[in-house]
C-alpha positions as CSV (number, residue, x, y, z in Angstrom):
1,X,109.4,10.7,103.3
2,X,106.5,8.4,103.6
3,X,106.0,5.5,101.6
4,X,102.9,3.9,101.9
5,X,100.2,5.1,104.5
6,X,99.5,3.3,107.8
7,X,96.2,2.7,106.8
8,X,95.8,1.2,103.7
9,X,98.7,-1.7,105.4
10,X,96.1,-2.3,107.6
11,X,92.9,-2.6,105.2
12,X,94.9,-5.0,102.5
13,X,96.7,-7.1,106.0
14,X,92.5,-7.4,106.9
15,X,91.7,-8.2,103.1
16,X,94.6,-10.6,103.1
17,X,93.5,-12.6,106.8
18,X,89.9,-12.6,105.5
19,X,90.9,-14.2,102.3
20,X,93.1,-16.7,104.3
21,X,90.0,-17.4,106.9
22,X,87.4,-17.7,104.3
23,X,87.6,-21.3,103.8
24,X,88.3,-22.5,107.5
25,X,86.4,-23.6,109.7
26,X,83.1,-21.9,111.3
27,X,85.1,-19.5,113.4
28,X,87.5,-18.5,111.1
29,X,84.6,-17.7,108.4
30,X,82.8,-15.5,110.9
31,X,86.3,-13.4,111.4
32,X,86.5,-13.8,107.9
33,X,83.3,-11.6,108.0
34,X,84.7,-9.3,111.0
35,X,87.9,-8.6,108.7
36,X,85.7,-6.9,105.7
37,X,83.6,-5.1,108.3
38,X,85.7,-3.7,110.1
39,X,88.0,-2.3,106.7
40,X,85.1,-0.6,105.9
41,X,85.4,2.4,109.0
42,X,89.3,2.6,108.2
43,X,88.9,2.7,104.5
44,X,86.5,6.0,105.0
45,X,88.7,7.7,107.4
46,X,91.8,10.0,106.4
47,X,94.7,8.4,105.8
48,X,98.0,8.3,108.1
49,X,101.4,9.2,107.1
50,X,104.4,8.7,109.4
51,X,106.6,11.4,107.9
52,X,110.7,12.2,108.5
53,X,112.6,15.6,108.0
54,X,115.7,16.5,109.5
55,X,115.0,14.1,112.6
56,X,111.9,15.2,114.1
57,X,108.9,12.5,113.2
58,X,105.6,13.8,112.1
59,X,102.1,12.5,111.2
60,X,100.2,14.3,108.5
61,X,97.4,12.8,107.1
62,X,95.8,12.6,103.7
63,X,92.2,11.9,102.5
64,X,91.3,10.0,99.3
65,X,89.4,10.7,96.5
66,X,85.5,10.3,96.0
67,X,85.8,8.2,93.7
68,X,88.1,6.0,95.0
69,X,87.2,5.6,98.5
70,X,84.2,4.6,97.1
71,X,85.3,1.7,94.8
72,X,87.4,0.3,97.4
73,X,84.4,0.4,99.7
74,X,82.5,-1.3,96.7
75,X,84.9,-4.0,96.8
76,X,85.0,-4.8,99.9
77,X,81.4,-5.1,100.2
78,X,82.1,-7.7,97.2
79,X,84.9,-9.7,99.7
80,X,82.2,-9.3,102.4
81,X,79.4,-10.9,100.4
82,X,81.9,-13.8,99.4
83,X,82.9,-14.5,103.1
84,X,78.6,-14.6,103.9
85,X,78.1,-17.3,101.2
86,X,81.0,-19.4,102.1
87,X,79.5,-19.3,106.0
88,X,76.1,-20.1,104.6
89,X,77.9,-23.3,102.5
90,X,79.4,-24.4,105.7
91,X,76.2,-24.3,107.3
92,X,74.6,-26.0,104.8
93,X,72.7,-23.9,102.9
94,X,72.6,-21.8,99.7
95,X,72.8,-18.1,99.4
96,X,68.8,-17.5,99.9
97,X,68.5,-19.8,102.9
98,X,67.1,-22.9,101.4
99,X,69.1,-26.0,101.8
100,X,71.4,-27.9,99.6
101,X,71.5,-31.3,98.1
């Protein structure tokens, strides 16, 4: 029985390091923006299931809808534009390159 697809851990483990690296320092805002780009590929790709029946292990995978695979790629481009601004902040500027204060 599988419960939750291999995958999808690793895209919300991504979401959930990006999130924690947003508002770090320079380095951790640029793999803030590594995180979101790199969910992008696995979010698009079929989806992995470890599966068990009477002993012997199996993968089987499983692809997800249009529609969905397409809001979840929606939202991270969201996440992805929120980890640019917050490296532009650090840098000193706002979101169209001029500086602040």
């Amino acid at each position: 029985m599988a419960v939750i697809a291999l995958t999808l851990f690793v895209v919300i483990a991504f979401w959930f390091l990006g999130f924690y690296l947003m508002d770090r320092g320079q380095i951790g805002r640029m793999t803030s923006i590594g995180c979101y780009v790199l969910a992008i590929p696995l979010l698009t790709t079929n989806l992995e299931y470890i599966t068990e029946n009477s002993g012997t292990i199996a993968t089987s995978t499983l692809a997800l809808s249009t529609t969905l695979q397409s809001t979840l790629v929606l939202v991270d481009v969201f996440f992805l534009f929120m980890a640019l601004v917050s490296l532009f902040d650090f840098y000193g500027r706002n979101w169209h390159g001029g500086k602040t204060g």
